[in-house]
C-alpha positions in Angstrom: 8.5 -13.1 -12.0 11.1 -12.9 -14.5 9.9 -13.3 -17.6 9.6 -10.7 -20.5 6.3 -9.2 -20.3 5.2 -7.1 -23.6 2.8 -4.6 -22.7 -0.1 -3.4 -25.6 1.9 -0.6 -27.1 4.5 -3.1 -27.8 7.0 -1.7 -25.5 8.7 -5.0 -23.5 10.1 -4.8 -19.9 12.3 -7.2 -19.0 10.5 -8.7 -16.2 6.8 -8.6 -13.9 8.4 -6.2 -11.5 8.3 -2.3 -11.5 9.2 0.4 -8.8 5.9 1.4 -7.2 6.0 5.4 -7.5 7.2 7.0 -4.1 7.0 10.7 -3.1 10.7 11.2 -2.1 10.8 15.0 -1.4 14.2 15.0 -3.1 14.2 17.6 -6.2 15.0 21.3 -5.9 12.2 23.9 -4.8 11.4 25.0 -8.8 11.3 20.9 -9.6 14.4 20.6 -11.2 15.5 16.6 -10.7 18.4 17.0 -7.9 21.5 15.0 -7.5 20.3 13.5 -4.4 17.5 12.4 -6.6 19.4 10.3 -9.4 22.0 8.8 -6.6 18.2 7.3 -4.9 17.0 6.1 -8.4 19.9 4.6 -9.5 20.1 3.0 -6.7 16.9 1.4 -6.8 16.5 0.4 -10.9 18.7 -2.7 -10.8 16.8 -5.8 -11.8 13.2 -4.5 -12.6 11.1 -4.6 -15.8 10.3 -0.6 -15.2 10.6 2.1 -12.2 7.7 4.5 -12.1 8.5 7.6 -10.3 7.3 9.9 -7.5 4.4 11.9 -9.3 5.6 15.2 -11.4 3.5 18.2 -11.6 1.7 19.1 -14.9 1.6 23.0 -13.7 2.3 25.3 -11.2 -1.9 24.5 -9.7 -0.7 21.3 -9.3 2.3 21.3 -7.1 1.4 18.8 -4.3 4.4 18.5 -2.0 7.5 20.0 -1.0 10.4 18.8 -3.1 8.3 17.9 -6.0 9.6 17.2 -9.7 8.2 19.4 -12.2 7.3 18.5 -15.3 5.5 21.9 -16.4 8.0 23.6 -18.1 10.5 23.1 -20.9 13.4 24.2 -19.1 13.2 21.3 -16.7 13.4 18.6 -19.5 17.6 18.5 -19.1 17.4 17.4 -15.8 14.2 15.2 -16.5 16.5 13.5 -19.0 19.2 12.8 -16.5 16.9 11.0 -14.7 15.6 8.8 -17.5 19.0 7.9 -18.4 20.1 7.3 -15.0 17.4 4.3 -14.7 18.5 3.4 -18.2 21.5 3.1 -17.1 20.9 0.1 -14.7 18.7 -1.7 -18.0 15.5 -1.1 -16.9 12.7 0.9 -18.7 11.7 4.8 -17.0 8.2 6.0 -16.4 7.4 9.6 -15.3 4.1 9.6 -13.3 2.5 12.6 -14.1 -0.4 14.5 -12.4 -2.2 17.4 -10.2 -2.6 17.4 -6.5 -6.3 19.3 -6.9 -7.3 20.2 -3.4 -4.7 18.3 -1.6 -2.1 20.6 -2.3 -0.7 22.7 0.5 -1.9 26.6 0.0 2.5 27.5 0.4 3.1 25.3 -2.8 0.3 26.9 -5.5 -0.9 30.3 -6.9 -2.6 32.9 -4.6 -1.9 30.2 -1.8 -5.5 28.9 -2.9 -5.6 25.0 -4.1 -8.2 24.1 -7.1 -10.5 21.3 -7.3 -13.9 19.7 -9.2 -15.7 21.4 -6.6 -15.7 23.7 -3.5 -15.7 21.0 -1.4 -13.0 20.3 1.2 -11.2 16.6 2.0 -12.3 14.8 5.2 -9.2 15.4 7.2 -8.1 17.9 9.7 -7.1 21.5 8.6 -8.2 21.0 5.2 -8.6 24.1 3.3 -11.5 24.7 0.8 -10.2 24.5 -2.5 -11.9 27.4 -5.4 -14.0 25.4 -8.1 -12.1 25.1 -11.3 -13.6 26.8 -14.3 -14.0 25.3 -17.0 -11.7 27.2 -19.2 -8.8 26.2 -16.2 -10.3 22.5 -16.8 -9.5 22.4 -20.6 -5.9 23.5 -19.6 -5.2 21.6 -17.6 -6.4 18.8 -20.0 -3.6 20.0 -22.2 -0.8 20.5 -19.5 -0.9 16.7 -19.0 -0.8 16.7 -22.9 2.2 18.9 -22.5 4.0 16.9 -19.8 3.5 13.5 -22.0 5.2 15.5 -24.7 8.4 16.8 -22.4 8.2 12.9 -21.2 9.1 11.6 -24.4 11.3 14.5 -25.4 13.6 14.2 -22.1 14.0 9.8 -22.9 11.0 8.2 -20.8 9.8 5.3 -22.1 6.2 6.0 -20.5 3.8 8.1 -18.6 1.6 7.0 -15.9 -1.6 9.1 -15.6 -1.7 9.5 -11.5 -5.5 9.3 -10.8 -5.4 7.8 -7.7 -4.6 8.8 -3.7 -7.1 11.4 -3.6 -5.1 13.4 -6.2 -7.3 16.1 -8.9 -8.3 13.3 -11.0 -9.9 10.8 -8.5 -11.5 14.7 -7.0 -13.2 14.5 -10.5 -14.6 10.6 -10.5 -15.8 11.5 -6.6 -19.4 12.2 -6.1 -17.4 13.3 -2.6 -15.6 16.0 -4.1 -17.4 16.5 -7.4 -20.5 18.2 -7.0 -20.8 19.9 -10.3 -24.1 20.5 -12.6 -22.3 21.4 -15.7 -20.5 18.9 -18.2 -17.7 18.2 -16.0 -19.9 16.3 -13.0 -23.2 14.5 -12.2 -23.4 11.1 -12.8 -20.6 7.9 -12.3 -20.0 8.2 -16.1 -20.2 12.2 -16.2 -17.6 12.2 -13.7 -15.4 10.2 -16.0 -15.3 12.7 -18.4 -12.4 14.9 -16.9 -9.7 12.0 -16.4 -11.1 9.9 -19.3 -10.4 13.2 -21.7 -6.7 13.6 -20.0 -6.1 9.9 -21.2 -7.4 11.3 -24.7 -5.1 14.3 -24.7 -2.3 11.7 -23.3 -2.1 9.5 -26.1 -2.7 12.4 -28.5 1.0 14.0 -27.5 2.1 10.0 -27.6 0.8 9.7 -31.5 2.3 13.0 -32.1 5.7 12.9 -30.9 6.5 9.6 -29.4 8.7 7.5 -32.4 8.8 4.2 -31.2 6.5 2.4 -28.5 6.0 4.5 -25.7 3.8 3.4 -22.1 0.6 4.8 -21.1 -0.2 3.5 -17.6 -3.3 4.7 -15.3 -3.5 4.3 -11.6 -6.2 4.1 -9.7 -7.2 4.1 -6.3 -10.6 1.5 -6.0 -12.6 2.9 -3.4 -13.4 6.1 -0.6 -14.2 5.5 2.8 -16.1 8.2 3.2 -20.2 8.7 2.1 -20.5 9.7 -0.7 -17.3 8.2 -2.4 -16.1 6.2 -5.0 -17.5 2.7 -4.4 -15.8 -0.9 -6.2 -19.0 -0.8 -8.6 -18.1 2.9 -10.2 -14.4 1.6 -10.4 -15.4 -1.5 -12.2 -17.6 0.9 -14.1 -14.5 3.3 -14.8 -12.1 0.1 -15.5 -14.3 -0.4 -18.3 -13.9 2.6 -19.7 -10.3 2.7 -19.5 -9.8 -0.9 -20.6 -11.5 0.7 -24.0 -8.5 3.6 -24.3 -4.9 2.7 -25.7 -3.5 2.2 -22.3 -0.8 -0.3 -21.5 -2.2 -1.1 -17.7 -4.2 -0.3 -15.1 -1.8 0.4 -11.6 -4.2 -0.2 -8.8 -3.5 1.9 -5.2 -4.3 -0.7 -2.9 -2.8 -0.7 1.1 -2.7 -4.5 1.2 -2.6 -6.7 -2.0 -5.3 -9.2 -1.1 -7.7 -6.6 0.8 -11.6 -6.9 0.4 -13.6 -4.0 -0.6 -14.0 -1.8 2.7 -17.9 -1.9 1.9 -17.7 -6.1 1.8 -15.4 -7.4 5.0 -13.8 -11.0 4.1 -14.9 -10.9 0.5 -13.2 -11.5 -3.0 -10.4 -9.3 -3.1 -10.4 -6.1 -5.1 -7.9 -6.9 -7.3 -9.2 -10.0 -8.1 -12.7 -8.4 -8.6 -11.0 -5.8 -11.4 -8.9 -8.1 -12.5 -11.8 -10.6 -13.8 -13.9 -7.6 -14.8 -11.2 -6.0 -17.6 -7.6 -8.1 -17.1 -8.4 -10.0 -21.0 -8.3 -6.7 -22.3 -6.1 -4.5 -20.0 -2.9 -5.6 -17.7 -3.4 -5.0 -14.7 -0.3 -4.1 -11.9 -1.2 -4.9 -8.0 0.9 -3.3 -5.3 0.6 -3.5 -1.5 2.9 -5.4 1.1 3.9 -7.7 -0.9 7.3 -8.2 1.0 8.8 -12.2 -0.3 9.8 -13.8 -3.1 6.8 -16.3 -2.0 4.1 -12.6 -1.8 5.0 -12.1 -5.1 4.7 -15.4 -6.7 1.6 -15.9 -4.8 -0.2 -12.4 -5.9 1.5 -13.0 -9.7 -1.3 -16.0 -10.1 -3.9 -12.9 -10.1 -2.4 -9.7 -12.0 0.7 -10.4 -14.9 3.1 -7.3 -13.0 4.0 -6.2 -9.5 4.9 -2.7 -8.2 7.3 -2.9 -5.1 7.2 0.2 -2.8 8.8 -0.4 0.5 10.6 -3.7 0.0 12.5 -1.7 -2.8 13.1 0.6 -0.1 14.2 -1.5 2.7 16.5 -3.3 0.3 17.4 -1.7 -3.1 18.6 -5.0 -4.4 15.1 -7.1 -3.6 15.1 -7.8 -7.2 18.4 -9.0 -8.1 18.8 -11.2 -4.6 15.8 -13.0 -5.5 16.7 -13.4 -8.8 19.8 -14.7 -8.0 18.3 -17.2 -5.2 19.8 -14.7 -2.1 16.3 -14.6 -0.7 18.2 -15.2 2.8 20.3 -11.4 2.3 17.2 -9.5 1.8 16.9 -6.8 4.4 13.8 -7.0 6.2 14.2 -3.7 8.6 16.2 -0.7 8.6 17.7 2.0 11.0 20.0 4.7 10.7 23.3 3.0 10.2 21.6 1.5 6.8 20.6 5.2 5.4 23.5 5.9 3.8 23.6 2.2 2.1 20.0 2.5 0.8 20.6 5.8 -0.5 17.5 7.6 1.4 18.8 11.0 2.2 16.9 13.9 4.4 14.3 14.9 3.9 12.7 11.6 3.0 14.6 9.5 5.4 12.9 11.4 8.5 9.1 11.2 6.6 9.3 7.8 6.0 10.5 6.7 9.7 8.1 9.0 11.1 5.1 6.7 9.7 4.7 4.3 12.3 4.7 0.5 11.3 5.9 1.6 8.1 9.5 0.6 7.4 10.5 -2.0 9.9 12.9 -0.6 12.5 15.9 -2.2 14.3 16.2 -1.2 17.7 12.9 0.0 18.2 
């Protein structure tokens, strides 16, 4: 768990732990980082080989959520490199996760009020809007926004990027034969629907060869499968993985509720990670993430992937990393409530989304 791990690029993180990225709702209404935000990240980058962020916006189409950081224009790159150096500051490597919420962003958030996707196609959930089918001139921009955001990445201190093309974001609307229902060259098959996300890792590691001057992380994440018929099934993932493992990526970040969880399509099989991990872990490091909650979790899931993302234990207890490391297993906090806000740094508005997920933080009192 604690052992230097030196990812392809070169770059070395200190240990086999990262901060899973974590929508906070924390930066200002035009993206800029706030203070609230660097008092939560510093708070939770002691001990850890990297933190990833909460996902940054590549434009203004992209904007996903309320309190988002931006990461489409210049002028934000001060306050971007506060936060960089803030993480830095606890000896522990930044990466920005960058991306576009495609038809999941709320109409308030974008242009004309009207989100963008692969397709005219609407998500499976209640009050969805129908998002307008980007053209393809809007494609190829938005192609070089994440270009762009890479570059304002490495000029505001990251050490990395991670290419967000998971959680039903714009780039996983692009791989779905649910949401992708183009004829031109942006759809049709699984391997035409690569073409969109596989040419954003192009442009990615263009703006990395270009302006990055020592080694700097490319990470992808992925979420495996879609409920939902048609969708993205564990064969066109293992397809994609391929594909990916052949680009200059550092890892593949795999979205997955539960670490050990079968395909949904397959009850009480291998688990998916194990499946990816044996199709394209020789030639691509792969990170797991998913309820993963003891030092014993951890150990266990690090004899399948080489590097573990911690979401909620890192927010239950900021200091998961260091206790364990320091054989305190017996002080980790295991639940929270209101008096602990304040000493695990979660102000409003996150504090209130988080606890309003039920069964998601433990609660005292309840």
């Amino acid at each position: 768990m604690f052992e230097p791990y030196t990812l392809p690029s070169g770059a070395e993180l200190n240990n086999r732990l990262l901060l899973a990225p974590m929508t906070n709702f924390l930066s200002e209404d035009d993206g800029r980082v706030s203070d609230k935000e660097l008092n939560y990240y510093k708070r939770r980058s002691k001990g850890l080989g990297a933190v990833i962020t909460a996902c940054a916006n590549v434009n203004a189409q992209g904007k996903g959520f309320d309190g988002e950081i931006g990461v489409d224009r210049d002028e934000l790159i001060p306050g971007l490199k506060q936060l960089a150096d803030v993480i830095h500051g606890e000896g522990t490597k930044a990466i920005l996760q960058i991306y576009h919420g495609g038809r999941m962003c709320p109409p308030h958030l974008v242009p004309e009020e009207t989100p963008v996707s692969a397709s005219a196609v609407a998500a499976e959930r209640e009050g969805a809007v129908t998002p307008r089918e980007m053209t393809d001139d809007e494609i190829v921009q938005t192609i070089e926004d994440f270009k762009q955001a890479t570059r304002r990445a490495i000029e505001a201190g990251f050490d990395g990027v991670e290419i967000h093309g998971a959680n039903t974001y714009l780039l996983q609307q692009f791989f779905s034969p649910h949401s992708n229902r183009r004829t031109d060259r942006w759809g049709g098959d699984v391997f035409e629907r690569m073409r969109f996300p596989l040419a954003i890792v192009d442009a990615v590691e263009e703006a990395v060869q270009e302006h990055a001057s020592s080694p700097f992380i490319t990470g992808y994440r992925l979420s495996p499968e879609e409920p939902h018929t048609p969708g993205i099934t564990l064969d066109d993932t293992l397809k994609f993985s391929n594909e990916l493992a052949k680009k200059e990526l550092d890892y593949l970040h795999i979205s997955l509720r539960t670490f050990h969880q079968p395909s949904i399509r397959e009850e009480g099989g291998t688990s998916v990670i194990r499946q990816i991990q044996d199709e394209v872990g020789n030639h691509i490091p792969v990170i797991g993430v998913g309820a993963l909650m003891t030092k014993e979790d951890v150990e266990q899931a690090l004899q399948t992937v080489p590097l573990i993302a911690l979401g909620r234990e890192m927010l239950i207890d900021p200091d998961w990393a260091v206790k364990v490391k320091e054989g305190q297993t017996d002080q980790i906090a295991i639940e929270m409530d209101h008096e602990s806000q304040e000493e695990v740094m979660i102000p409003e508005p996150m504090w209130t989304r988080i606890l309003s997920v039920p069964g998601w933080i433990p609660q005292k009192n309840k």
